[in-house]
ROTORTOR-151349 format. One record per residue (C-alpha): residue in one letter; x, y, z. Coordinates in steps of 0.1 Angstrom, whole numbers, plus 2048, in hexadecimal, padded with zeros to 3 digits. Layout:
N
AXYZ;...
***
This chain:
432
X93D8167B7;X93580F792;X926825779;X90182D776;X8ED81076A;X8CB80A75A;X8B5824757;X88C813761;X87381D74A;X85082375D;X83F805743;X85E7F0755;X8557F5776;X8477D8787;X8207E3791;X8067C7793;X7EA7D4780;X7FB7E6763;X7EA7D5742;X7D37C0758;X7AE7BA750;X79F7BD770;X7767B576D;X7627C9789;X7407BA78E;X72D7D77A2;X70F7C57B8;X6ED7D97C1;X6F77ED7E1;X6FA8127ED;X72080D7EA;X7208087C7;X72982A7C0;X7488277D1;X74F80B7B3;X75682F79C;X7798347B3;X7838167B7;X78181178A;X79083778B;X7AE8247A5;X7B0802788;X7B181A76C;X7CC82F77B;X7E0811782;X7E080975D;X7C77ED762;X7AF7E6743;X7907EC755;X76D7D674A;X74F7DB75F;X7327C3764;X7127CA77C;X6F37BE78E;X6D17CB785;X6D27D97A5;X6F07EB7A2;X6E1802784;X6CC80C79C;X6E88227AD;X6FE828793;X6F582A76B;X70C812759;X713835745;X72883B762;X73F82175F;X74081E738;X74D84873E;X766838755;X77281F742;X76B82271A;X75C803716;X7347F7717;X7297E9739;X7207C473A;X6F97C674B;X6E37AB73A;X6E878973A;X6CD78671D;X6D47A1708;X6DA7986E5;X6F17B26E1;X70A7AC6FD;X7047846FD;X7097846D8;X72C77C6DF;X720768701;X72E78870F;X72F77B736;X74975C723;X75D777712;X76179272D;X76476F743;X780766730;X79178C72F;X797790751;X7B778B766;X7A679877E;X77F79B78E;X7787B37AD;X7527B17BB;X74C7D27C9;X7327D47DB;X72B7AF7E1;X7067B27F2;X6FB799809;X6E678C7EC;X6FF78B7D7;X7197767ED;X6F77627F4;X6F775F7CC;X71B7577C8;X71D73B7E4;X7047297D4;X7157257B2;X6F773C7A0;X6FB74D77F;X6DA763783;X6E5784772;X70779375D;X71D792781;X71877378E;X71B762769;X73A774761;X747768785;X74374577C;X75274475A;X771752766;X78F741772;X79F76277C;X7A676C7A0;X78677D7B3;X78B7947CF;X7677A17E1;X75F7BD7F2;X73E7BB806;X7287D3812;X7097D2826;X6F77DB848;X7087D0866;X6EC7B7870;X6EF7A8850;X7147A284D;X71279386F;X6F777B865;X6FE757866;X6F2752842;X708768835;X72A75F84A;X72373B83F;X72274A81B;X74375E81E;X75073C82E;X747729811;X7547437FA;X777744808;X78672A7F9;X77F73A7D9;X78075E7DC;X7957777F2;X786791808;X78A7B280E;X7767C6825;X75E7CB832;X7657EB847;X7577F9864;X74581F86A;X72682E865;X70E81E84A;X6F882D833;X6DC81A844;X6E4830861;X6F3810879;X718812885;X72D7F2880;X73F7DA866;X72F7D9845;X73A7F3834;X74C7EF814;X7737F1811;X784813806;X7888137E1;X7AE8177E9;X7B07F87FF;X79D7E67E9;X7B57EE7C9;X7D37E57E6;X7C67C67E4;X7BC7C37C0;X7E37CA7BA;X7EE7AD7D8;X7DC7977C5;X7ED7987A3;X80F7A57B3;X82C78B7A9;X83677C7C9;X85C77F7C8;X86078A7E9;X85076A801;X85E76681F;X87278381E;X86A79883E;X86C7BF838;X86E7DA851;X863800846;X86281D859;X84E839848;X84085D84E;X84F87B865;X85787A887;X84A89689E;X8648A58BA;X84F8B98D6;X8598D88E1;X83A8D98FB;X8198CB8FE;X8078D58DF;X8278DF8C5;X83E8C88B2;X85E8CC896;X8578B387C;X85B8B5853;X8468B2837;X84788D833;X81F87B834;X82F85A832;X81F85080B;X8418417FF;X84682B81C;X824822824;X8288197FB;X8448017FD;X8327F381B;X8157E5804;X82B7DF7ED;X8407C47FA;X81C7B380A;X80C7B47E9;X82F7A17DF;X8297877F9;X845798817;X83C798838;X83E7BF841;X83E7D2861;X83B7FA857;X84C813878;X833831875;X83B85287D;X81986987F;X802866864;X7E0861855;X7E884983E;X7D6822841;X7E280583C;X7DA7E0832;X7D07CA852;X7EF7AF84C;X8077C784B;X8157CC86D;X8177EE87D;X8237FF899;X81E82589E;X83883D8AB;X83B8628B3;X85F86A8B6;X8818638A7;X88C8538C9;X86B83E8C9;X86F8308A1;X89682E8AA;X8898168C7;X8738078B3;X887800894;X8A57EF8A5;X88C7DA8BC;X8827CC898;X89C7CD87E;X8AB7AC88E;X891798880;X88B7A685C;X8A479F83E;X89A7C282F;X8997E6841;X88A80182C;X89182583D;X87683C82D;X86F84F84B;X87787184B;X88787586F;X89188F882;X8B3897889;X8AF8AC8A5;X8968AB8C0;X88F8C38DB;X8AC8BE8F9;X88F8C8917;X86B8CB907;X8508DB91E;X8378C492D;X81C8DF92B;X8128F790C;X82A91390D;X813938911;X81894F8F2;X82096B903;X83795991D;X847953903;X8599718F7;X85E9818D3;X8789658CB;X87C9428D9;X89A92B8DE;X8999078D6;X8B98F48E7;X8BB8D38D0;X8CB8B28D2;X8D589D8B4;X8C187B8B3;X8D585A8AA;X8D8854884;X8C2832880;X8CE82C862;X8F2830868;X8F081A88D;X8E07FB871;X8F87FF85B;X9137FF874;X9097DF882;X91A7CD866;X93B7D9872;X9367C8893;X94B7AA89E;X93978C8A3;X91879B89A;X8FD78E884;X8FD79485F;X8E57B185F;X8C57BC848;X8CA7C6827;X8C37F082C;X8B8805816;X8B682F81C;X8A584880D;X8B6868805;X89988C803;X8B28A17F1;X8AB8C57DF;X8D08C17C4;X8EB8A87BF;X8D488C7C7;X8ED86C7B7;X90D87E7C9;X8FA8817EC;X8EB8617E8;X90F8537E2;X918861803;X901855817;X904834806;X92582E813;X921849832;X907835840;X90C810838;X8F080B822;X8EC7F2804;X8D580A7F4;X8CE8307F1;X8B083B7E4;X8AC8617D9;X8958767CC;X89289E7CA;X87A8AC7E4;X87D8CE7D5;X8698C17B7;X8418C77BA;X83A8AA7AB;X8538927C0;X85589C7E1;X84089B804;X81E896803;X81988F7DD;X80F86E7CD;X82A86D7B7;X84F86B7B4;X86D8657A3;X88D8547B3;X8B284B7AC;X8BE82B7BB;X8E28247C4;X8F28087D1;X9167FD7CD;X90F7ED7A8;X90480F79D;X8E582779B;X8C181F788;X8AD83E783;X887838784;X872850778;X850861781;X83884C789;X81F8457A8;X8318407C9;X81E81A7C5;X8338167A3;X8518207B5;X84C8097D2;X84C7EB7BA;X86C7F97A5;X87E7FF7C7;X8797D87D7;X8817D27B0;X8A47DF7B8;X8A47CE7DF;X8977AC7D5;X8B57A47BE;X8CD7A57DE;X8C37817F1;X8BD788818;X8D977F831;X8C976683E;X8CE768867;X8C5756883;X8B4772890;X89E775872;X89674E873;X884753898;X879776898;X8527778A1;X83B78B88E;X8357A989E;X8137B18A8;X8007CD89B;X7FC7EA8B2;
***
């Protein structure tokens, strides 16, 4: 084990829209207020955030909105001789690394497929050679008209998609056309400008708790939600890895390509997990899983008062996951096997347990952060990590669990996958 290495500064860490100038052209829809989180998402990212709208659009929300937002003037008039002193649409045009339409109205893909430049959006989306990812938004009826699928067909090769959703609409019908979360929308904001470093790589992640029932209606579990893992999962897609995320219970969403498969218990991700680390070249083990599990759990809800004052629990010890991958390596005649990376949740001596389990369990790297600390642990957006391998440690500071994602496949993608025959012929795994 060498000595601790390089210490990663946050404005080193390897997040897609840091110092970007994303352009987000807001169209004339009920959604557009929904534009105000997804710029409050860019901004937070470190994106340098320009915003250019429809006349329709300032009929929803005041460009005052989004000049509070941002700091800068909103680009609204395509004959102003203030903002087109400068042929503002050219400049702001020029700016951008980026332009998200959000919402794209049926008019406004209608607009766009025909090549027009009728107002500050669609002229700004013509001048630019930057990447353009839309959002649309409309009734159901209309999104499922054939004029406009032949418009979003003929804006494909041009443009990438995201959305829309379906739900309830503010028009009152139920169905697809509502616009993309803000959050999925930045997910793919950040896929789009992500270095792609990690093509045709194939990345296995568990994430989130596992729940052990006792009876019917009670569980154990932890305080994991699954944030880091469900991180590094969009992650390595937005850096061009083909990824299939193990989920213990949780809330959380995530993008469409990115395979999933939803588990309960330990024994169900342990199932799981070995039925599809033969085919990836990396396993990330952020789940938080249980080490015991009920030995006989009740198959009915267990009555208060039949109960008693206290109330035995007879455990068993679930397998260690992480230790049965490592140990595969030692096995004679097998298959060179993924390259695994741990976490360690640890309240003190985070680098010396770390260590441990670095060697303990087989692993190629440890990753460890203090759950004790409010702004690092379970359930926060937020962490800070130490990652050790046998070259030595890096220490990454605080920083969004997103940031932390990209420094932590940082660290994996400089170890080349094993490449097996296994991995060669392993289907994708469907998404359940």
């Amino acid at each position: 084990m060498t000595s601790p290495t390089t210490n990663s500064s946050a404005g080193s860490l390897a997040f897609p829209l840091r110092g970007k100038t994303v352009v987000v052209g807001v169209g004339g829809g009920i959604a557009a207020y929904k534009a105000c989180e997804l710029v409050r998402l860019l901004i937070k990212a470190d994106a340098k955030v320009r915003v250019v709208m429809t006349p329709g659009a300032q009929k929803f929300v005041q460009p005052l909105t989004f000049q509070a937002l941002t700091g800068h003037a909103v680009f609204t008039d395509l004959f102003s001789l203030e903002q087109e002193s400068t042929i503002g649409h050219i400049s702001l045009a020029d700016q951008a690394d980026l332009m998200i339409i959000a919402p794209a109205t049926a008019n406004l893909l209608a607009r766009m497929a025909a090549g027009m430049a009728t107002d500050a959006l669609t002229a700004c989306w013509l001048a630019t050679k930057a990447p353009t990812l839309v959002a649309p938004s409309m009734n159901v009826n209309m999104w499922q008209h054939p004029m406009v699928a032949a418009n979003v067909e003929r804006l494909r090769p041009h443009v990438a998609f995201v959305g829309p959703d379906s739900g309830f609409l503010a028009c009152g019908w139920t169905g697809r056309g509502r616009l993309a979360d803000p959050d999925m929308i930045a997910h793919a904001a950040e896929r789009l400008l992500a270095a792609k470093d990690l093509v045709g790589r194939r990345i296995l992640v568990s994430a989130g708790p596992t729940h052990e029932p006792i009876d019917a209606v009670r569980f154990l579990s932890n305080k994991s939600t699954g944030k880091m893992g469900f991180a590094l999962a969009e992650a390595a897609a937005q850096r061009g890895a083909s990824v299939t995320v193990i989920a213990g219970p949780t809330g959380l969403s995530l993008s469409p390509d990115i395979a999933r498969i939803d588990v309960q218990t330990a024994q169900e991700m342990d199932v799981a997990i070995h039925a599809e680390a033969p085919g990836a070249d990396v396993v990330i083990m952020a789940a938080a899983v249980a080490d015991f599990r009920v030995k006989a759990p009740a198959r009915e809800k267990q009555k208060r008062g039949a109960l008693g004052k206290t109330m035995a629990l007879p455990l068993v010890q679930n397998r260690d996951i992480l230790a049965s991958l490592g140990a595969l390596a030692s096995r004679k005649g097998s298959s060179p096997r993924p390259v695994l990376v741990g976490f360690a949740a640890e309240t003190s001596n985070l680098v010396a347990a770390a260590k441990q389990k670095l060697t303990g369990k087989g692993c190629d790297y440890i990753v460890a952060n203090d759950v004790s600390q409010p702004d690092a642990g379970f359930g926060v957006d937020t962490n800070r990590v130490i990652v050790v391998s046998p070259r030595g440690t890096t220490a990454v500071p605080l920083a969004s669990k997103r940031e932390i994602a990209h420094a932590i496949l940082t660290e994996v993608s400089r170890r080349p996958p094993a490449k097996t025959k296994a991995a060669a012929s392993a289907p994708r795994p469907k998404r359940r």
